[in-house]
MOPAC internal coordinates of N, CA, C and O (Angstrom, degrees):
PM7 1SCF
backbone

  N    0.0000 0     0.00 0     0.00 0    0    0    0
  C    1.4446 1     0.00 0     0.00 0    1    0    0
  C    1.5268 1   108.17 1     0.00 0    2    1    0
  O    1.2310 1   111.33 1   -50.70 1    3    2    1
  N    1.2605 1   133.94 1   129.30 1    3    2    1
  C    1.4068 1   149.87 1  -168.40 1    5    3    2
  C    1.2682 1    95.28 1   -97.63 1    6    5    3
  O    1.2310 1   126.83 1   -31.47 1    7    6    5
  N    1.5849 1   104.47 1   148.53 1    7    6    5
  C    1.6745 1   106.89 1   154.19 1    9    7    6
  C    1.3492 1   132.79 1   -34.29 1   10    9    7
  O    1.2310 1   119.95 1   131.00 1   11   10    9
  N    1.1636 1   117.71 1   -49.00 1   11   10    9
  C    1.3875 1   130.71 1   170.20 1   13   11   10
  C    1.4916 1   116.48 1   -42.71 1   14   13   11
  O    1.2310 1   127.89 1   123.31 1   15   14   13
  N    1.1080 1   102.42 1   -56.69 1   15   14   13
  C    1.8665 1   102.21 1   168.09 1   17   15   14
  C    1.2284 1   122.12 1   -33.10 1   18   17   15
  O    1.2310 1   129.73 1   102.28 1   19   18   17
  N    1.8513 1    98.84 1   -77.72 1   19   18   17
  C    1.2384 1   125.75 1  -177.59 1   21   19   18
  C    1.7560 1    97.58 1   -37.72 1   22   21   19
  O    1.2310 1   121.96 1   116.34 1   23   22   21
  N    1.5186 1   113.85 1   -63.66 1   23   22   21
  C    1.2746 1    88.29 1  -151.99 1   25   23   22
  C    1.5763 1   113.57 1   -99.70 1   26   25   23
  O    1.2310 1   114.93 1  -138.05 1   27   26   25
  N    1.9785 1   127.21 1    41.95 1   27   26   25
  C    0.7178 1   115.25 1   121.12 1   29   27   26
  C    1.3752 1   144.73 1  -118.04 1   30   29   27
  O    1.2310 1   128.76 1  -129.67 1   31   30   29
  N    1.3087 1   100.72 1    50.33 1   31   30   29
  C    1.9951 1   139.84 1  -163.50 1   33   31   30
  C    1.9543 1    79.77 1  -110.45 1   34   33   31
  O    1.2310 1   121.02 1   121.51 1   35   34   33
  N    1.3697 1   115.66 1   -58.49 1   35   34   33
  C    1.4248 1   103.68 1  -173.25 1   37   35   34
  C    1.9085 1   112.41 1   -71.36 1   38   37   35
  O    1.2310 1   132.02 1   150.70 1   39   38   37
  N    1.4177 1    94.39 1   -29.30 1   39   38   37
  C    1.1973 1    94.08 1  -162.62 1   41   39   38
  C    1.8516 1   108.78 1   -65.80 1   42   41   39
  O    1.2310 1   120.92 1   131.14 1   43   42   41
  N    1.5434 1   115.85 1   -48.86 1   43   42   41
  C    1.3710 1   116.49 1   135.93 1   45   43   42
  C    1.4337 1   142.95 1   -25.93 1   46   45   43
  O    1.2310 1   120.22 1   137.99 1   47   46   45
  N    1.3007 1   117.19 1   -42.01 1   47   46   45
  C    1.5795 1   105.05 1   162.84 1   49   47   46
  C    1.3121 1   106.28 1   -77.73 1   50   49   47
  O    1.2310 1   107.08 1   136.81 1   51   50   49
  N    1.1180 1   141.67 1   -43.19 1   51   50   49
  C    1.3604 1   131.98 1  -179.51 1   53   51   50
  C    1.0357 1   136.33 1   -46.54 1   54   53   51
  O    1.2310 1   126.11 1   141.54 1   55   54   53
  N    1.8564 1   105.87 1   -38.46 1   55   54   53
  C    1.6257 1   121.20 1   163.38 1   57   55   54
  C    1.3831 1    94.39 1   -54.44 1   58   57   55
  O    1.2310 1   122.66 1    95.99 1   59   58   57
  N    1.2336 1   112.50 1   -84.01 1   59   58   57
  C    1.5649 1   116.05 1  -157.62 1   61   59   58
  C    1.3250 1   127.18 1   -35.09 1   62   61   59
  O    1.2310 1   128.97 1   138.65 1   63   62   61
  N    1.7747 1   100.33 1   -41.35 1   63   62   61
  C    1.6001 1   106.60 1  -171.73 1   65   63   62
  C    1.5158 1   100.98 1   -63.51 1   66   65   63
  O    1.2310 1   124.54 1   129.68 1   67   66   65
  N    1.3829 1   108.89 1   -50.32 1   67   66   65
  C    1.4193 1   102.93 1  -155.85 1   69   67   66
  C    1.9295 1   114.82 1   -75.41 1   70   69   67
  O    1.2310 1   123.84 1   166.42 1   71   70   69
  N    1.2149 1   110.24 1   -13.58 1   71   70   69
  C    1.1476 1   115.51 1   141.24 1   73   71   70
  C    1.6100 1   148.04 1   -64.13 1   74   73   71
  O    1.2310 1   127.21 1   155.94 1   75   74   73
  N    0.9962 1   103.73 1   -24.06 1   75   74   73
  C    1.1723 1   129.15 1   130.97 1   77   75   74
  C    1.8365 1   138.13 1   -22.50 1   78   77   75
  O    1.2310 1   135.26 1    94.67 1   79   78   77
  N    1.8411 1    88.08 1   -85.33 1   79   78   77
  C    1.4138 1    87.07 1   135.40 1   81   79   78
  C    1.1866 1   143.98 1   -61.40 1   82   81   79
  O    1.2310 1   129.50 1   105.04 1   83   82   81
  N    0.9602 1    99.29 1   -74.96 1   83   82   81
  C    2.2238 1    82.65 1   168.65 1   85   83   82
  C    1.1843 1   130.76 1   -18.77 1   86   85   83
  O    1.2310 1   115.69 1   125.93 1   87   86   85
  N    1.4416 1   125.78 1   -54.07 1   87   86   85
  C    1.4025 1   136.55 1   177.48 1   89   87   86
  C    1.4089 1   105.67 1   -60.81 1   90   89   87
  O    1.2310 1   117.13 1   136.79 1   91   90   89
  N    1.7376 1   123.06 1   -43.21 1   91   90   89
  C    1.5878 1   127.99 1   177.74 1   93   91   90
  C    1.3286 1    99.77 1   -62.37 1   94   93   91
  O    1.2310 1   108.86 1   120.97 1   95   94   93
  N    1.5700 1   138.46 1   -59.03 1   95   94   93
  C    1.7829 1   133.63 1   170.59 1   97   95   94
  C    1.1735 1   124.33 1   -60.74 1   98   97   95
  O    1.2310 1   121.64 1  -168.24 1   99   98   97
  N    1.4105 1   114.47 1    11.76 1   99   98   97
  C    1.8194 1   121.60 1   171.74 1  101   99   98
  C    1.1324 1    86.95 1  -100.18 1  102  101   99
  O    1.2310 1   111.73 1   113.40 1  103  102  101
  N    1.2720 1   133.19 1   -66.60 1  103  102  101
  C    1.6817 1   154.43 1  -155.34 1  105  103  102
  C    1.8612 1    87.46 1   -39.74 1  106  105  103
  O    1.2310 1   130.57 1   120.33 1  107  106  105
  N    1.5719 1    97.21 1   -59.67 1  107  106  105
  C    1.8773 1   108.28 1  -161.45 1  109  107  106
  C    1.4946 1   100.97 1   -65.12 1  110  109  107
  O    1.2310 1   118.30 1   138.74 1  111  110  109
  N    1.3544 1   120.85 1   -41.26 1  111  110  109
  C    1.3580 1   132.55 1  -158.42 1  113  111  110
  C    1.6008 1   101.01 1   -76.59 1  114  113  111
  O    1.2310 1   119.34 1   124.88 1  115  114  113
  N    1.4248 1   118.86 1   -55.12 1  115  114  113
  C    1.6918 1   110.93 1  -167.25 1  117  115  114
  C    1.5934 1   100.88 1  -105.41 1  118  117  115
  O    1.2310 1   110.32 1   158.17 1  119  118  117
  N    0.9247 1   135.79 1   -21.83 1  119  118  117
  C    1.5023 1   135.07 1  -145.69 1  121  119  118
  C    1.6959 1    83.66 1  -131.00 1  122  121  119
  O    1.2310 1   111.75 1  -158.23 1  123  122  121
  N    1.3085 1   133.15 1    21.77 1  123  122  121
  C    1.8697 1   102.92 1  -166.49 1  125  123  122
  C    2.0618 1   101.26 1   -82.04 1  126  125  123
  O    1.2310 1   129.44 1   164.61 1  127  126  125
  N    1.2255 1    99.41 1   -15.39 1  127  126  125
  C    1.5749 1    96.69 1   164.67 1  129  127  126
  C    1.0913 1   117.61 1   -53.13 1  130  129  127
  O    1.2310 1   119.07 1   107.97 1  131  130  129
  N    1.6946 1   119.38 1   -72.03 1  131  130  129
  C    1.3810 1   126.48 1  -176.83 1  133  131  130
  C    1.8090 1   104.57 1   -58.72 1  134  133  131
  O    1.2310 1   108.42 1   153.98 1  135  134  133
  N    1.3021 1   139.26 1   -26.02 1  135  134  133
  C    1.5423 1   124.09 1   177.14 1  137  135  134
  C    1.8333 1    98.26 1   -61.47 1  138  137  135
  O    1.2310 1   127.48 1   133.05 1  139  138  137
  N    1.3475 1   103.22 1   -46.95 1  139  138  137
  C    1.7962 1   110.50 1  -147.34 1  141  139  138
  C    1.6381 1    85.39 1   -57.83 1  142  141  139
  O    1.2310 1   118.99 1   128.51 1  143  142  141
  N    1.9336 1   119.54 1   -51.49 1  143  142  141
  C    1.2466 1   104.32 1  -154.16 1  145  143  142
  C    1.3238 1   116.58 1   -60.55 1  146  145  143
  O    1.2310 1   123.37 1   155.41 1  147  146  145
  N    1.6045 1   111.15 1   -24.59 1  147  146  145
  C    1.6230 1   113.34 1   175.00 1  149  147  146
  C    1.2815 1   132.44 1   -56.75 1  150  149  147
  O    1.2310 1   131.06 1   138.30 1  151  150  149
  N    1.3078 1    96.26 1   -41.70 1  151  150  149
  C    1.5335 1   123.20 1   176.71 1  153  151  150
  C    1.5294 1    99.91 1   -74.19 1  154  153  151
  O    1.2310 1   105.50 1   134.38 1  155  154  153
  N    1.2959 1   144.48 1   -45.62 1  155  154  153
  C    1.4025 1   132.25 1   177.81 1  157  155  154
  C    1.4553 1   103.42 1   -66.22 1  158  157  155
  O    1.2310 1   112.59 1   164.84 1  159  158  157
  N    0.9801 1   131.60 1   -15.16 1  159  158  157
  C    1.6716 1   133.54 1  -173.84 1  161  159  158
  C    1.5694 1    97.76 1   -66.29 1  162  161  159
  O    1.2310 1   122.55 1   117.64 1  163  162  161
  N    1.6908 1   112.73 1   -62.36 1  163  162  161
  C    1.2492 1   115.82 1  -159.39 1  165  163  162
  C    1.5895 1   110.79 1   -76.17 1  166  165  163
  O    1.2310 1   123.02 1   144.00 1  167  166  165
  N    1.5166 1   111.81 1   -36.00 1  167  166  165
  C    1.6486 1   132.44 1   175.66 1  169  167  166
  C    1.0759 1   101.38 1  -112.43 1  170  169  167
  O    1.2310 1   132.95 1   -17.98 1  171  170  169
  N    1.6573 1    92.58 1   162.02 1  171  170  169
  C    1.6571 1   124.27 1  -174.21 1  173  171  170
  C    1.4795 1    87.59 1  -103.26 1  174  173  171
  O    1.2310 1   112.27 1   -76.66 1  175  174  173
  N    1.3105 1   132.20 1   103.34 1  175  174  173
  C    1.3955 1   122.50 1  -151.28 1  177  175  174
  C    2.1725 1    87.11 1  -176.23 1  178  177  175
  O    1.2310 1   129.78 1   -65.72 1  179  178  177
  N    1.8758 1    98.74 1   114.28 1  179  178  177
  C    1.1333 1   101.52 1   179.09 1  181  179  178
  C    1.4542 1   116.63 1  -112.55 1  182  181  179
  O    1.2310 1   117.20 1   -35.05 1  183  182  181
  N    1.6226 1   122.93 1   144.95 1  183  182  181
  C    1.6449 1   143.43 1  -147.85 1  185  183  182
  C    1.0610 1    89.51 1   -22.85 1  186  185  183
  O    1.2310 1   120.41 1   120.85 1  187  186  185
  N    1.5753 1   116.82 1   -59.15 1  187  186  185
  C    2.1146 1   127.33 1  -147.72 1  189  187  186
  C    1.8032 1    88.32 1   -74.13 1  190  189  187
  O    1.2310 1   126.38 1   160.19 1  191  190  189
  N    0.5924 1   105.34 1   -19.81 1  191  190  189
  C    2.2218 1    98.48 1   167.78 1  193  191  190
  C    0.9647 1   122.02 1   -68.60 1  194  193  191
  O    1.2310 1   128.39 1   121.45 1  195  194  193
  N    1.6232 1   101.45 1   -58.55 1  195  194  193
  C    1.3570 1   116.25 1  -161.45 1  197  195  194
  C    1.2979 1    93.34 1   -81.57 1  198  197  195
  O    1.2310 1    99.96 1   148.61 1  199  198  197
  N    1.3959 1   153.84 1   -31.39 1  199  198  197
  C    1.4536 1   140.19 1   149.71 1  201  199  198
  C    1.3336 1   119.78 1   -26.44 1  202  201  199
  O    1.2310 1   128.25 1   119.48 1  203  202  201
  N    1.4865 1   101.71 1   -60.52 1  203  202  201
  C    1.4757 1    93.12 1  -170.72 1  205  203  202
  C    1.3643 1   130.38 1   -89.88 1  206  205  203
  O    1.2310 1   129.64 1   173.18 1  207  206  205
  N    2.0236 1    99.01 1    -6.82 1  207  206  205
  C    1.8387 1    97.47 1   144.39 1  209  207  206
  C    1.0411 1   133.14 1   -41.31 1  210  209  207
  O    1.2310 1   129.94 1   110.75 1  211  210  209
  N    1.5357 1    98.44 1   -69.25 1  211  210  209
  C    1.6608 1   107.35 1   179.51 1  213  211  210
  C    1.3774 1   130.52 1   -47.83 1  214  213  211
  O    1.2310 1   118.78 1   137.56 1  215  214  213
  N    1.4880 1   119.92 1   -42.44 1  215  214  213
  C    1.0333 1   139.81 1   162.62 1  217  215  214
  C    1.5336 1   127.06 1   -27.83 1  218  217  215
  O    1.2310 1   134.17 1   123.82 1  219  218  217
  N    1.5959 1    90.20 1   -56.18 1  219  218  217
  C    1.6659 1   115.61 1  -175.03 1  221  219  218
  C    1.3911 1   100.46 1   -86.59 1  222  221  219
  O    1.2310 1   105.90 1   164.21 1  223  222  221
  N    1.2514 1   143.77 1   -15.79 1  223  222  221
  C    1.0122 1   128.93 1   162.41 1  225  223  222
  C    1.6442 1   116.42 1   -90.07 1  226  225  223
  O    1.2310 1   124.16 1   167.37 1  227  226  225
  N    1.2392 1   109.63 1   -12.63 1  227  226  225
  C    1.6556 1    85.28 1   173.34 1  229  227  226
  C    1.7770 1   116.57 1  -111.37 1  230  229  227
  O    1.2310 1   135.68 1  -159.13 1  231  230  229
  N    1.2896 1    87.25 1    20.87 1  231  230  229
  C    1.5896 1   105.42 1   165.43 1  233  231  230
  C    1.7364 1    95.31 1   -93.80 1  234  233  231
  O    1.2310 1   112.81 1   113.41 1  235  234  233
  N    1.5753 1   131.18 1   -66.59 1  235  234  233
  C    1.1634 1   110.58 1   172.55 1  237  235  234
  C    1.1907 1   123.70 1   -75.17 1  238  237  235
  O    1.2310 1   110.47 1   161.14 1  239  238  237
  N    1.1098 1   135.52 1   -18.86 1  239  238  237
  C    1.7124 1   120.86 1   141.71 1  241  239  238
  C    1.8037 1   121.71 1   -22.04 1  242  241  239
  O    1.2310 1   130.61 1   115.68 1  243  242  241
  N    1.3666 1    97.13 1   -64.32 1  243  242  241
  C    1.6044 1    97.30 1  -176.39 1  245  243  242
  C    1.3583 1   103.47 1   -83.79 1  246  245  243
  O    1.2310 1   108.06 1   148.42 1  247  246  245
  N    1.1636 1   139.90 1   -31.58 1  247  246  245
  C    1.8321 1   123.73 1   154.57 1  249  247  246
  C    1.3631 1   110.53 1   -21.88 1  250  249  247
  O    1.2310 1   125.17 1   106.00 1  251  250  249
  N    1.4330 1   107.68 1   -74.00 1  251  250  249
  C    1.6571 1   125.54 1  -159.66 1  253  251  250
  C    1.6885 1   104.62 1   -60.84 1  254  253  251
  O    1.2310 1   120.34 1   153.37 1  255  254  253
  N    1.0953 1   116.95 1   -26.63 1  255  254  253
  C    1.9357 1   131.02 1  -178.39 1  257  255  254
  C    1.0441 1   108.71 1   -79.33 1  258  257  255
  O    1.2310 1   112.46 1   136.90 1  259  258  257
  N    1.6405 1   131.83 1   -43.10 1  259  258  257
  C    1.2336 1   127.89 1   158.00 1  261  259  258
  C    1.1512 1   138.67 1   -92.85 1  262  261  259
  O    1.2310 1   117.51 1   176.90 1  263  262  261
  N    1.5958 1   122.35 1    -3.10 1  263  262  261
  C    1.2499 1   122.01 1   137.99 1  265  263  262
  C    1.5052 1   124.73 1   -70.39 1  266  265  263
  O    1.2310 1   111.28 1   139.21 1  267  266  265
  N    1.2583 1   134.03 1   -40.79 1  267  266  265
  C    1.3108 1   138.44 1  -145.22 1  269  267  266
  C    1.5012 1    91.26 1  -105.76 1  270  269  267
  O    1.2310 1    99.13 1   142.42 1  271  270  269
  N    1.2658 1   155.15 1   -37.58 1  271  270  269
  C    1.2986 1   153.72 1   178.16 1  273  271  270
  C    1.4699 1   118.17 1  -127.57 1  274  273  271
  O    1.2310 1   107.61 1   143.96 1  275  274  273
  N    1.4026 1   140.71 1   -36.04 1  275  274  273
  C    1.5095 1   136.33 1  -169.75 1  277  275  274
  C    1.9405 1    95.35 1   -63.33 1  278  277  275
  O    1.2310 1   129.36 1   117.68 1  279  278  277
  N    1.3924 1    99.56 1   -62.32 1  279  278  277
  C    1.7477 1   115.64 1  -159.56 1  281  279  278
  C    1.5376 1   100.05 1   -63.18 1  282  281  279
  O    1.2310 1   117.97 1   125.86 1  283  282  281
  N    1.5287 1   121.48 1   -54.14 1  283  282  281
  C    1.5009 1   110.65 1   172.35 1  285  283  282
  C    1.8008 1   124.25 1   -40.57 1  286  285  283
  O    1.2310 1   137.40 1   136.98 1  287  286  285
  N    1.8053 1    83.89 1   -43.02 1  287  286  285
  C    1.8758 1    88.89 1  -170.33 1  289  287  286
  C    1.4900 1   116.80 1   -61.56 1  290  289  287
  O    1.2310 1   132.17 1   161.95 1  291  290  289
  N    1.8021 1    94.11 1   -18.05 1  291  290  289
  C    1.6459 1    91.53 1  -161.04 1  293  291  290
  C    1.7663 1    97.76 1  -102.24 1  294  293  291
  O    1.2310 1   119.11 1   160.09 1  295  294  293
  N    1.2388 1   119.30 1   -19.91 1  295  294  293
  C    1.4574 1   125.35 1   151.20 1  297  295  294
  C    1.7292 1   111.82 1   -39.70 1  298  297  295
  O    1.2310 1   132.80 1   125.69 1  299  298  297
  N    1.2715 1    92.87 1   -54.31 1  299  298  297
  C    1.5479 1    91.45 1  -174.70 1  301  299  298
  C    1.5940 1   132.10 1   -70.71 1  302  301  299
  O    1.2310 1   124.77 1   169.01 1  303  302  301
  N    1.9816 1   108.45 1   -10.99 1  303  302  301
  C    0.8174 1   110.35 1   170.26 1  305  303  302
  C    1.7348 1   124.04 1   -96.81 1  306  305  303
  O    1.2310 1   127.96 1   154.93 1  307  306  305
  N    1.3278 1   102.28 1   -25.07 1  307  306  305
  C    1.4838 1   106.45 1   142.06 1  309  307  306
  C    1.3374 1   132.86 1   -41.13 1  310  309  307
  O    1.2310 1   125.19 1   124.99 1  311  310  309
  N    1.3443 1   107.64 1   -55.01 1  311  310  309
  C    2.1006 1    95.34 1  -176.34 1  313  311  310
  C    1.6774 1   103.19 1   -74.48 1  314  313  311
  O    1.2310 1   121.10 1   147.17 1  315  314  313
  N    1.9859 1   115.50 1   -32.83 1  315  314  313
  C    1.0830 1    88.68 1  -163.08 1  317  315  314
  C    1.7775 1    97.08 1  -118.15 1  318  317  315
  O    1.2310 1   120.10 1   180.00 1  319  318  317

């Protein structure tokens, strides 16, 4: 596998992930009623929770996206 692969293997997760996100902070932003009621269906789980689930996960969501794929991809366009 050549550099070239690799770095458009990173350059691909990065699109995706971070789209990803986006689509998950639309979801919270216009629709966070319709997520919570789903989520109260399956859990006994109240709004001020389920805020700060969601929340906390798309803070470590976007941690893990820009550690785990943005910084490699852009490493990779540096050396090569």
């Amino acid at each position: 596998m050549d550099i070239d692969s690799i770095r458009a293997f990173f350059m691909w997760c990065t699109i995706l992930n971070v789209a990803l996100l986006v689509l998950s902070s639309l979801i919270c932003l216009c629709a966070g009623d319709w997520a919570y009621r789903i989520h109260s269906k399956w859990f006994s789980i109240s709004r001020e929770t389920f805020n700060v689930a969601f929340y906390s996960f798309l803070g470590l969501y976007k941690i893990l996206v820009f550690v785990f794929n943005l910084i490699p991809y852009i490493a990779l366009l540096i050396v090569g």
